[in-house]
N, C-alpha and C positions, 0 to 999 in steps of 0.2 A: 829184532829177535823173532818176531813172527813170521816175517820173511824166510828166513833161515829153517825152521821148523817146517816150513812148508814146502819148500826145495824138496829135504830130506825126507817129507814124507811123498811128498810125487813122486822123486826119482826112485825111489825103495819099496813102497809099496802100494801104490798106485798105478792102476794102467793105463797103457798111455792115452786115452782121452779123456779119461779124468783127470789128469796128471793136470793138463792145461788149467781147469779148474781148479784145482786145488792152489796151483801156483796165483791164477788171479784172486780166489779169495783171501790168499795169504797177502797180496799186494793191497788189496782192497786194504784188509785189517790195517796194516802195515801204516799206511796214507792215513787211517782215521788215528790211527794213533799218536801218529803225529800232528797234526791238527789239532785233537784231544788235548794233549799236552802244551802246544804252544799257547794255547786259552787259558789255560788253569795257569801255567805261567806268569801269562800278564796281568794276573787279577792282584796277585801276591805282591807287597813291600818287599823291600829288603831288608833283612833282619841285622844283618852285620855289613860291616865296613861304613866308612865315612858318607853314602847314601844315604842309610838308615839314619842318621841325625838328623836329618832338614824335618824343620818342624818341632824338635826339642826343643829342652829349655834347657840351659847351662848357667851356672852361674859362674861369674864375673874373678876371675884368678888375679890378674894385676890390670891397672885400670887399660883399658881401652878408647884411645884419643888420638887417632882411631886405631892402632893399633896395640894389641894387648894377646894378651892368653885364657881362656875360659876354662872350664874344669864339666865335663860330662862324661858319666859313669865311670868316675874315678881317675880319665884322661884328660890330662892336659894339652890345648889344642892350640893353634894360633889363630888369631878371631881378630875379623876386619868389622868398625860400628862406628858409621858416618853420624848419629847421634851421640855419640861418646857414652862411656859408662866407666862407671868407679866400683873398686873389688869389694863383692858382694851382695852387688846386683843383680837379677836375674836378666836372663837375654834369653831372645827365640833363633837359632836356628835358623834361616831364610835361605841360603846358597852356597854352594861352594865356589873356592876359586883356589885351587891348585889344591892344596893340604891346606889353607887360609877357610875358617868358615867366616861366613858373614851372617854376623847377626845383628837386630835390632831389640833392644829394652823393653821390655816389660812390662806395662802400665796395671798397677792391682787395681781395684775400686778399692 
């Protein structure tokens, strides 16, 4: 978008040796912003979709030996647990494999 803004103001009201300059500080801008942007990017989780679950806790829908179904915020999921677990146990979140989360149990103190 800076880019653009900066074209439009070279070519219209800019003369031509500033002109160049204006387009390179527009490109300049331009390049930081991008940059800018792919950092604050990478810092951020994901807030939605089956990403944002690794690391939750689900509890336990129909048993899991090793295969079952969990229940996390209000969905019901298909959930792989080489430890096994019985419906109403709490499980963590660990991995995805396809639409399958893989979780492991919960140990409370």
């Amino acid at each position: 978008m800076v880019l653009l803004i900066a074209i439009l103001v070279a070519v219209f009201l800019v003369p031509m040796p500033w002109s160049v300059l204006v387009l390179a500080l527009g490109l300049v801008a331009e390049v930081g912003e991008i940059v800018w942007g792919r950092r604050l990017a990478g810092r951020w989780r994901p807030r939605t979709g089956a990403e944002a679950m690794i690391g939750r806790e689900a509890e336990v829908a129909s048993a899991c030996r090793p295969d079952g179904q969990v229940r996390i915020h209000g969905e019901l999921w298909a959930a792989r647990c080489a430890a096994g677990a019985d419906p109403g146990e709490t499980v963590r979140v660990d991995t995805l494999d396809g639409l399958t989360l893989v979780v492991t149990p919960v140990t409370r103190p």
